[in-house]
C-alpha positions, 0 to 999 in steps of 0.5 A: 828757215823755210824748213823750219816753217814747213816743219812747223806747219807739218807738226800743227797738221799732222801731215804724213800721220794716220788718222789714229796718231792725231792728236786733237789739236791737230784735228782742230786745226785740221777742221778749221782749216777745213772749215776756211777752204769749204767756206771759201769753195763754197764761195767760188762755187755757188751761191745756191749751194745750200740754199734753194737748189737743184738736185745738181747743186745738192749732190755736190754738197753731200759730196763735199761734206763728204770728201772735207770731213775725211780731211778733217779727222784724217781719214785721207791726207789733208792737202788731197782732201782740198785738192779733191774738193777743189776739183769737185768746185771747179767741176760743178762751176764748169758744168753751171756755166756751161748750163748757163750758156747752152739752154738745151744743156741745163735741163740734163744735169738740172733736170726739168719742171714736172707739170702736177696741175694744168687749168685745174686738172691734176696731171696723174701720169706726171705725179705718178712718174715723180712719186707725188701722192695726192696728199703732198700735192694737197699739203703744197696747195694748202701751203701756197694757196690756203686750199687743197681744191686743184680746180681753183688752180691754173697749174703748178709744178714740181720744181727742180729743187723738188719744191711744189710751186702753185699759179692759182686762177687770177679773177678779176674784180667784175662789176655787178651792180652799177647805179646812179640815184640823183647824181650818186653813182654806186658801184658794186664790185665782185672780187671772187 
């Protein structure tokens, strides 16, 4: 009975056949087998996985699209393929954790936040170092902020996940003009 299971599900995946003697039945349900465990890795893992991540969290996922596809079309043995891409999860999660715990272990693997612009001043040595052209820094402050004028900036940075965040100046509304006519108080009020 249990032979006959195994041999079953042997026969359903292709176990122990080279890529070019699959047929493709066993090829769709060796992706979608391949699909289920990268969705439930990919659960396990990280959140951030393929959303707004680091370059940390970026490598993994490459590296697992990479490693489930040889599975999928049977490039590499299929139980291997989910092995690997286990140990891969299981690595990244160690490594996260351990960033999460130790602060002075995040940034090397996670990397740091690059100053672009301090109190209006673009920073050229760090844009140079991180191979930003003026024109990407003009296009982020465009997108966050509506103008390409860094001295209306506090600062902004390059993150970790490689986007440009921007803290503009915050002024605060001053009174210009305050006067009282026969018991009316006018008040004029500069919000630039």
């Amino acid at each position: 009975m249990i032979s006959d299971i195994f041999e079953m599900i042997s026969s359903l995946f292709g176990f122990g056949l080279d890529s070019d003697e699959l047929n493709p039945g066993q090829i769709l349900a060796r992706s979608l087998a391949i699909y289920i465990v990268t969705l439930i890795f990919v659960k396990l893992g990280s959140r951030r996985l393929f959303g707004k991540a680091s370059l940390f969290d970026a490598i993994v996922a490459i590296m697992l699209g990479s490693i489930m596809s040889r599975g999928a079309i049977g490039a590499s043995p299929l139980l291997q393929t989910i092995t690997a891409a286990g140990a891969l999860i299981a690595t990244h999660w160690i490594l996260a954790s351990i960033a999460l715990r130790f602060s002075k272990f995040g940034p090397l693997i996670k990397g740091d936040p690059v100053l672009l612009i301090k109190d209006g001043e673009i920073q050229k040595d760090e844009m140079k170092r991180s191979h930003i052209s003026r024109h990407d820094l003009e296009e982020a402050l465009r997108l966050a902020v509506n103008h390409e004028d860094p001295k209306k900036v506090k600062s902004a940075y390059l993150e970790r996940n490689g986007k440009i965040s921007v803290i503009p100046y915050t002024k605060e509304p001053r009174i210009i003009e305050a006067t009282c006519d026969g018991g009316i108080h006018r008040i004029r009020i500069s919000l630039e």
